[in-house]
C-alpha positions as CSV (number, residue, x, y, z in Angstrom):
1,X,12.4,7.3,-24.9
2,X,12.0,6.3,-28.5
3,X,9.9,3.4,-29.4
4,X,12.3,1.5,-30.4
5,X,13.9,1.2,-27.4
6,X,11.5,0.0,-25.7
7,X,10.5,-2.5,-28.7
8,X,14.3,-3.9,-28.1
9,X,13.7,-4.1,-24.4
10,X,13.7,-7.4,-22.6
11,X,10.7,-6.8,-21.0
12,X,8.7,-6.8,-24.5
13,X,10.0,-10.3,-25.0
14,X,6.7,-11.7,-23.4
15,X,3.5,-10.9,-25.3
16,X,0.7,-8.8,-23.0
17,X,-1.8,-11.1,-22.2
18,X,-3.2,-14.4,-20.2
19,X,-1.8,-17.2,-19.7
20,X,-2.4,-20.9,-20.9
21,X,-2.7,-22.7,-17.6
22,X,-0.7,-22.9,-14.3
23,X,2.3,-24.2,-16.0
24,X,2.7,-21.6,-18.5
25,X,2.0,-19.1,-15.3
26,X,4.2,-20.5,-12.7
27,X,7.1,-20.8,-15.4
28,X,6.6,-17.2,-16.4
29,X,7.3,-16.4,-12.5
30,X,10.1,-18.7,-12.5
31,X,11.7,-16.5,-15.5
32,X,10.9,-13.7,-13.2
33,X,12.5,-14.5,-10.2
34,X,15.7,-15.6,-11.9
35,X,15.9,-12.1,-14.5
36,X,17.5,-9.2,-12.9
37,X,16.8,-7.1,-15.4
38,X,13.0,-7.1,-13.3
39,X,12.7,-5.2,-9.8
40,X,9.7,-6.7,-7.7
41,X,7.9,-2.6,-7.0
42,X,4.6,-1.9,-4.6
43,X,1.4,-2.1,-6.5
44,X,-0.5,1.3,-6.1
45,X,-3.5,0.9,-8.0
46,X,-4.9,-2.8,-8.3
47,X,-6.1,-4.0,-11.3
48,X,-9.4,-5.6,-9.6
49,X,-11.0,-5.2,-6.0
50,X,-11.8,-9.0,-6.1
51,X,-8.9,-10.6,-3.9
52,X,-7.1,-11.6,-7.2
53,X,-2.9,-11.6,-6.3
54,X,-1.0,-9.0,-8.1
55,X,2.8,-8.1,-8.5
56,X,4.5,-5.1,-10.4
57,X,7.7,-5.1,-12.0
58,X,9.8,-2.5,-13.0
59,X,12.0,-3.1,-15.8
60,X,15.1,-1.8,-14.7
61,X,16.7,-1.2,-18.6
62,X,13.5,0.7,-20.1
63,X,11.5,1.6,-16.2
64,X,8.4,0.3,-17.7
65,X,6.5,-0.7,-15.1
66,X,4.1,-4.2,-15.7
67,X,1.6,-5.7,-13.9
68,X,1.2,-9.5,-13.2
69,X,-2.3,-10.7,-12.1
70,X,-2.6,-14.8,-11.0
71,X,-4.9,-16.4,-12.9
72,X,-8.5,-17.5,-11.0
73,X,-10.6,-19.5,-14.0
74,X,-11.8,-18.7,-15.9
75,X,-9.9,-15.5,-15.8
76,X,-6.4,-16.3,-17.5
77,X,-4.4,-14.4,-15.6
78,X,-2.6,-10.8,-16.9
79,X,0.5,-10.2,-17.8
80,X,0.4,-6.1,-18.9
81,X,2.2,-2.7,-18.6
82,X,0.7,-0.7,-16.4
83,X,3.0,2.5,-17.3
């Protein structure tokens, strides 16, 4: 896939990253839940051994699959691509 496919992907639209808060977090997930264009996938390899709650989504227009880590301050959560 070219690169700019995936830079006109939906799933792009959110910068990698933290988050600022709870609020920007749990809306994110909101935005989740109600996108189709996400698939909820099993996480294989976990981003930390720590206990800290992790979901991966597969973009179902690009496949790109992402990574979302719940914040735990003063870690700020992750939002990432993980392939």
């Amino acid at each position: 896939m070219s690169s700019s496919a995936t830079k006109s992907c939906v799933c792009v639209d959110r910068q990698e990253g933290g988050f600022n808060g709870w609020n920007d977090f749990d809306a994110f997930v909101k935005q989740l839940a109600s996108n189709s264009t996400f698939e909820k996938v099993p996480v294989t390899a976990p981003y930390s051994n720590v206990g800290l709650k992790e979901s991966w989504y597969r973009c179902m227009t690009c496949h790109k699959v992402w990574r979302l880590v719940e914040p735990d301050p003063p870690f700020r959560g992750l939002w990432a691509p993980v392939t």
